[in-house]
N, C-alpha and C positions, 0 to 999 in steps of 0.2 A: 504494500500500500504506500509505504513511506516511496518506494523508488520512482511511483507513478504521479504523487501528489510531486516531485523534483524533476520531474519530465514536464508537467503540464507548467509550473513556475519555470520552467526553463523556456519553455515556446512562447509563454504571457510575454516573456522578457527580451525575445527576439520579433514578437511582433508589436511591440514599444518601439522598438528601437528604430524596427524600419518605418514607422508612421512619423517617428521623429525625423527620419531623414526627408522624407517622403513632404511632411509638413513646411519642410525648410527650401523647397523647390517648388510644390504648388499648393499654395494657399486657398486656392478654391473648394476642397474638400473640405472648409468648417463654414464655407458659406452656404455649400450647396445640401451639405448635412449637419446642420444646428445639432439634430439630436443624438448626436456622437459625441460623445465626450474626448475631444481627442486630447486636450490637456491632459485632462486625470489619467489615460491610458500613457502619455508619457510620463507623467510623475508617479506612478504603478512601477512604470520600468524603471526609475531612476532607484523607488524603494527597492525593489527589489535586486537590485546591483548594488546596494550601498549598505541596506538592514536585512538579508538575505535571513538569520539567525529570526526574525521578528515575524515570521509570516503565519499569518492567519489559516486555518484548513478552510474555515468555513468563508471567510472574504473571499479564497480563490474561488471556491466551489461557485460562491454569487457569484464572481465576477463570469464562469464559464456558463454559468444554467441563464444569466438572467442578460447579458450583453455582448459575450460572443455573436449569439446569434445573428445581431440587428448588424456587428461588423461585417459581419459575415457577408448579409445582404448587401452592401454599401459596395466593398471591395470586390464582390461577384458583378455587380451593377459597373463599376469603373472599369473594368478588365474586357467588358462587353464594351462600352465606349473606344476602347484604345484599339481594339482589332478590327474597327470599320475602318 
């Protein structure tokens, strides 16, 4: 259990990273989706690179049950954009 709750805090923390990069080249992704939190999902990834020891089981579990999904949608939506 512990190996897999350290796998999914491993991928939270590589898909922070890339929205930050991602954020820092086009800025239209927080105007065209307000209801992404894409701050908190970079400062998510900064906690967890910095207070890695401090993490929550049940913040991650919400974070995957209740806002992956909607990312999900956004980044499936933008990738359909980009191959026209």
């Amino acid at each position: 259990m512990e190996l897999l709750f350290y796998s999914i805090v491993t991928r939270l923390q590589a898909i922070g990273e890339n929205i930050k990069s991602i954020l820092r080249k086009e800025n239209h992704l927080e105007i065209e989706y307000p209801e992404i939190e894409w701050f908190k999902i970079i400062r998510f990834r900064d906690f967890i690179s910095h207070h890695y020891e401090m993490l929550d089981y049940e913040i991650v579990f919400e974070i995957c049950e209740n806002f992956l999904p909607n990312l999900k949608k956004v980044i499936l939506l933008e990738l359909t954009k980009t191959k026209k």
